[in-house]
C-alpha positions as CSV (number, residue, x, y, z in Angstrom):
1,X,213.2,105.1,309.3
2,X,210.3,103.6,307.0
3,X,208.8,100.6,308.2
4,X,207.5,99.9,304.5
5,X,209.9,97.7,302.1
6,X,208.8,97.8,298.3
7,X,209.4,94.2,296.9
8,X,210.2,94.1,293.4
9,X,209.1,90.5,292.2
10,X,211.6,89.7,289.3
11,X,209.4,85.9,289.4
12,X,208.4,86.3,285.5
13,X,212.1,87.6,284.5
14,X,214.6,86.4,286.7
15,X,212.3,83.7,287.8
16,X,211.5,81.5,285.1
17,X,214.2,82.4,282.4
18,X,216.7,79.7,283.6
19,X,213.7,77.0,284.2
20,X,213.8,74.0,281.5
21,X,209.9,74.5,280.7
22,X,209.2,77.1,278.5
23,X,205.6,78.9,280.0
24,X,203.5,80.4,276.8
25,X,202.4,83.8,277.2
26,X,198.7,83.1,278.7
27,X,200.4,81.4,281.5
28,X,203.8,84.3,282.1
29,X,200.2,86.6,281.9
30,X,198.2,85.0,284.4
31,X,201.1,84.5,286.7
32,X,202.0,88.3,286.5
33,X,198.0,89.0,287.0
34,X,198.2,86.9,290.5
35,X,201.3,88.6,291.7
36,X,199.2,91.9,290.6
37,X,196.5,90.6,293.0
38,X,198.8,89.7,295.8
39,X,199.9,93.4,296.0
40,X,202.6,93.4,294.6
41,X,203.0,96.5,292.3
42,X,206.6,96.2,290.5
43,X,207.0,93.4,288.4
44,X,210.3,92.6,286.4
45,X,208.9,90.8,283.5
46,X,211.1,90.9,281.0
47,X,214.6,90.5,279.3
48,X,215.1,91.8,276.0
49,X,218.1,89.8,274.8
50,X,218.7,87.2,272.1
51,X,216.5,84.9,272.2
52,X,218.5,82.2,271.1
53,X,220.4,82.3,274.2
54,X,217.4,82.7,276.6
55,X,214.8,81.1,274.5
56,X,212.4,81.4,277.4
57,X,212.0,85.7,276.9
58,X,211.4,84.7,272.9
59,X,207.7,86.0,273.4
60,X,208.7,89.2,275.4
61,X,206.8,92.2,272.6
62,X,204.1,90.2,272.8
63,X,203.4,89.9,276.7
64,X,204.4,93.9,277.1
65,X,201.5,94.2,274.2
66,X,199.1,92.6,276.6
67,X,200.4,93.1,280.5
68,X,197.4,93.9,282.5
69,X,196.5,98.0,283.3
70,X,196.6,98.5,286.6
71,X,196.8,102.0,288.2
72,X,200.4,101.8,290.6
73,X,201.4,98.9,288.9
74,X,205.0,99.3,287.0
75,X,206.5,96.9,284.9
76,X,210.4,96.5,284.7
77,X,212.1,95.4,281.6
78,X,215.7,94.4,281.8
79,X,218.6,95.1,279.0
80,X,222.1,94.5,278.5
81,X,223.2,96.6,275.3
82,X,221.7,99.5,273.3
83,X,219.7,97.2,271.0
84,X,218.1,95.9,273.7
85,X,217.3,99.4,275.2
86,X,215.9,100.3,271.9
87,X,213.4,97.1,271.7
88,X,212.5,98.1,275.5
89,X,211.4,101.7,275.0
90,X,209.7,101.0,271.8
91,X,207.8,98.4,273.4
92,X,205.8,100.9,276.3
93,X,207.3,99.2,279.0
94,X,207.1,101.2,281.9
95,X,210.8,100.7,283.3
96,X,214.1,99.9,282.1
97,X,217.0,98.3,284.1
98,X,220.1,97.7,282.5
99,X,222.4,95.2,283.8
100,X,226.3,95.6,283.9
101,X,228.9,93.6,286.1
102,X,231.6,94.2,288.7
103,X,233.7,91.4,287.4
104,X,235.4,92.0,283.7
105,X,235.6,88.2,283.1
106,X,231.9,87.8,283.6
107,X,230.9,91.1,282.1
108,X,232.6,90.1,278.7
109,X,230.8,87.0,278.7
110,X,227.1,88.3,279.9
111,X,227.1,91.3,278.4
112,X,229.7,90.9,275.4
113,X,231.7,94.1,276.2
114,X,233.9,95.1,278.9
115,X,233.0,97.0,282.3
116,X,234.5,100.4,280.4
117,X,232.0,99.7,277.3
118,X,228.9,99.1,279.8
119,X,230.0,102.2,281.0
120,X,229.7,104.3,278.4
121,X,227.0,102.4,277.1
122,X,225.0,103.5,279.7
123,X,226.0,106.9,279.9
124,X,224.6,107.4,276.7
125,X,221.1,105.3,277.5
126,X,220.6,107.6,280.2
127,X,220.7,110.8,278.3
128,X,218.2,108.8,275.6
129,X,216.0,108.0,278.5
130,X,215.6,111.4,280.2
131,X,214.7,112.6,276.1
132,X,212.0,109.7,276.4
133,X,210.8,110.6,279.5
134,X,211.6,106.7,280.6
135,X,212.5,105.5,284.1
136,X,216.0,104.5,283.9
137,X,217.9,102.0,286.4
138,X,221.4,100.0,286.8
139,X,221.8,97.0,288.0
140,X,225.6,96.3,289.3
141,X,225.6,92.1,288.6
142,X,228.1,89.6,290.5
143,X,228.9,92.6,293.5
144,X,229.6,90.3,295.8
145,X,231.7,88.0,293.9
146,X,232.6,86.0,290.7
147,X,232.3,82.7,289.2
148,X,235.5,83.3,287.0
149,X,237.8,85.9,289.3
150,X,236.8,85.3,293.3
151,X,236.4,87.9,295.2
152,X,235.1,91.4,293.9
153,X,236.5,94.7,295.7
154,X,233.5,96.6,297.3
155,X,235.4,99.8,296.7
156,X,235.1,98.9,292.6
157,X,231.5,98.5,293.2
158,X,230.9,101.6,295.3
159,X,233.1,103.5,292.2
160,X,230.8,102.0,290.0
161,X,227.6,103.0,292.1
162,X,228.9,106.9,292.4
163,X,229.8,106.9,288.6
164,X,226.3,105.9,288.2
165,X,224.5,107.9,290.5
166,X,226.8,111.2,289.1
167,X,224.7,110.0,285.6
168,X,221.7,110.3,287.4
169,X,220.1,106.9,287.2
170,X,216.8,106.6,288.5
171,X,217.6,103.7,290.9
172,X,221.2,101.5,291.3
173,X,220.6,97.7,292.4
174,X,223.3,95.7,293.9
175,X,223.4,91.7,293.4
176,X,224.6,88.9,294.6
177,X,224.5,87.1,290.8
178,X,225.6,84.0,292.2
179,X,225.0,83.3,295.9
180,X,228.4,83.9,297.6
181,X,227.4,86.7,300.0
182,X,227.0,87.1,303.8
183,X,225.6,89.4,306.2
184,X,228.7,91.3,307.1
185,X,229.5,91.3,303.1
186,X,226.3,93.4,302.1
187,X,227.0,95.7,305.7
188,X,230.3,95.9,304.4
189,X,229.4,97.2,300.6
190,X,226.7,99.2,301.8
191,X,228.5,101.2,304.4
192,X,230.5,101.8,301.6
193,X,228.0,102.5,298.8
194,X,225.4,104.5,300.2
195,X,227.6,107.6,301.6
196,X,228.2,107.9,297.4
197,X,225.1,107.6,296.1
198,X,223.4,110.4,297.4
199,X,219.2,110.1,296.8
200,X,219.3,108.0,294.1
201,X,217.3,104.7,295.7
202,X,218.8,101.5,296.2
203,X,218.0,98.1,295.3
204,X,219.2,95.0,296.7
205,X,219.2,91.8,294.5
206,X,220.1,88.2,296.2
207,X,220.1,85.0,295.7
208,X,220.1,81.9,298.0
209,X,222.5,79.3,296.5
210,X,224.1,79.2,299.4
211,X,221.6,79.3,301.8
212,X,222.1,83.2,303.0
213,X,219.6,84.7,300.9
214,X,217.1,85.8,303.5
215,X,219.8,86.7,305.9
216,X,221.7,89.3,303.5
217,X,218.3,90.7,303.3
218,X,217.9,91.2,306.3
219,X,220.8,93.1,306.6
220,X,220.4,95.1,304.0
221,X,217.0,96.4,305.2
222,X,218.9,97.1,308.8
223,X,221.4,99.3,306.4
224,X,218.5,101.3,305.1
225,X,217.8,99.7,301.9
226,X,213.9,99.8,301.5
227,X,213.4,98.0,297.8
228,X,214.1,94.4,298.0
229,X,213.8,92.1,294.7
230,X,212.5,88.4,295.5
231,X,211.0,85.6,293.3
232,X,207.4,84.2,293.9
233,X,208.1,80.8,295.1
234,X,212.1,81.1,295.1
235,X,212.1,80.5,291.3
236,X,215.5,81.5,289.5
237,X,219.2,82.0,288.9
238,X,221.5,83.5,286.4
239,X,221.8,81.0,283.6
240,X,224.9,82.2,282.6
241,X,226.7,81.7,286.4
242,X,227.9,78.4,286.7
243,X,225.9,76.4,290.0
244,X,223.6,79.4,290.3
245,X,220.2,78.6,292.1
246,X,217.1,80.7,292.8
247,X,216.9,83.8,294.1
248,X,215.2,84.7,297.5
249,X,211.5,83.6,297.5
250,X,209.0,86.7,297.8
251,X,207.1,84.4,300.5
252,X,210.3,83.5,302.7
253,X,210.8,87.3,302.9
254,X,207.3,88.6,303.5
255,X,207.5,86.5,306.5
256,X,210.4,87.5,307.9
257,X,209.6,91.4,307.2
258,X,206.1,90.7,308.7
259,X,207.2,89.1,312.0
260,X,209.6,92.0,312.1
261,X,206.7,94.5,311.9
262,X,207.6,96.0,308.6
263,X,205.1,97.1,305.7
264,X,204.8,95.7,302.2
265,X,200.8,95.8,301.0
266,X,201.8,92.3,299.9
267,X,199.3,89.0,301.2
268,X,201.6,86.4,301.8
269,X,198.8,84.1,301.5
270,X,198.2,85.2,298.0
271,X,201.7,84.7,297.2
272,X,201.8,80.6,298.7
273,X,198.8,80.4,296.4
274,X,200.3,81.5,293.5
275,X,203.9,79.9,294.0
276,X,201.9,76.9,294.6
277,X,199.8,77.1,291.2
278,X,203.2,77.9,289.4
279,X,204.3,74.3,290.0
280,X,201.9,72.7,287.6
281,X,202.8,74.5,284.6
282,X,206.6,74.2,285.2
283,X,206.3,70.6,286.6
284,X,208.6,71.4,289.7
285,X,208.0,72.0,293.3
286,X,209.1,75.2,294.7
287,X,212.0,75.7,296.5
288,X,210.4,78.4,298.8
289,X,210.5,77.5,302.4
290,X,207.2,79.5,303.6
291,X,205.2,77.6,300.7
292,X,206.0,74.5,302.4
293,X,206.1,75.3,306.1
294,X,203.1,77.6,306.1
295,X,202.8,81.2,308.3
296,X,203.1,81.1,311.7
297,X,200.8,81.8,313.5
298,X,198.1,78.8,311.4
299,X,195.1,81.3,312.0
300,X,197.1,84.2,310.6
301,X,195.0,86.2,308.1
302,X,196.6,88.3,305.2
């Protein structure tokens, strides 16, 4: 099996959309540019929603005007609905990942329409895609559980994958929206998920709110899973998930990967640098453990 795990940052999305300081485009710019130097080569930088609600993507057409071009870099914007597929292809982004939900309570208040809506929502966006030529994924939000119902059935998530897979989705990404999952949970789903998926690649999305962020991680790379989303400095949490914190830091998991022997054309280094620059303009520290601690061992070069 690969040794080589492709981490999707999701810092300038999923990172800073729930902070309480707005960044101005320069600054979402030059952090995507450092993440860009780190390595990393798929950035989620966008959310094209309302931006009343999340008033911290209000700038979004005018960052995808002006994102860096970099040979292997791709740049993932997220949607919810059709109108905001529409503003994503017409802005060049490069990919497209639209978010549905596991849970109907929290589906009908993220997304404003039910599971069965999403559903053939995206049925229809994918046949638009392939006529655009545009990379195409799904994200399956709150698989591990719900604020508003408890526990979510993995067999209503691995429906939900196949359905999507049968579509012919470019990728399917499973997330823990709001921090409730452990190890044996994400073995659990993906035993589960994977036999009925077929190629299409999986993503695994998680968050640490309760501390077990690194560890479902872990086990979902064990599983086979080889495209991991993480946040440069831990930044994050769905802002519409009650308690929600940050999701995994990109620097807590290129450790752990690294001292494991795995591949990610990351520098770790880079990353602590950038995660620790990123706490001037937001005027917090970072919740990333790595940033803090340091690597291990001191005289390690990356």
């Amino acid at each position: 099996m690969s040794k080589f795990v492709e981490i999707v940052d999701v810092g300038p999305r999923d990172g800073i959309q729930s902070q309480p300081t707005i960044l101005d485009t320069a600054t979402k710019l030059d952090f995507i540019t450092r993440l860009i130097d780190a390595g990393v080569r798929r950035i989620e930088v966008a959310s094209f929603v309302n931006p009343k609600r999340v008033p911290q993507m209000a700038d979004i057409d005018a960052l995808v005007g002006r994102l860096p071009k970099n040979d292997g870099v791709k740049y993932i914007g997220l949607v919810l609905n059709r109108r905001g597929f529409e503003r994503a292809a017409e802005s060049g982004i490069d990919q497209i990942n639209c978010t549905t939900v596991a849970s109907e309570t929290f589906c009908q208040r993220n997304q404003g329409a039910s599971i069965a809506d999403m559903d053939k929502t995206i049925a229809e966006i994918i046949v638009e895609s392939r006529t655009r030529g545009l990379f195409f994924g799904v994200t399956i939000g709150a698989s591990f559980g719900c604020p508003f119902e408890g526990e979510i059935d993995p067999k209503r998530v691995a429906d939900m994958a196949r359905r999507f897979a049968d579509l012919g989705v470019d990728e399917i990404a499973l997330a823990d929206t709001i921090g409730v999952a452990v190890p044996t949970d994400v073995s659990r789903l993906l035993d589960l998920v994977m036999p009925v998926v077929g190629d299409t690649p999986l993503r695994a999305h998680f968050h640490n709110t309760r501390n077990t962020g690194i560890a479902n991680a872990y086990a979902a790379i064990q599983a086979g899973v080889r495209i991991i989303d993480a946040s440069c400095g831990g930044l994050g949490g769905c802002p519409f998930a009650p308690g929600a914190t940050g999701n995994v830091a990109t620097e807590d998991i290129l450790y752990m990967l690294e001292r494991m022997g795995m591949e990610t054309g990351i520098s770790i280094h880079k990353i602590i640098d950038t995660a620790k620059w990123l706490e001037k303009p937001l005027g917090s520290p970072m919740p990333a453990m790595v940033s803090r601690a340091g690597v291990f061992p001191v005289s390690a070069v990356n």
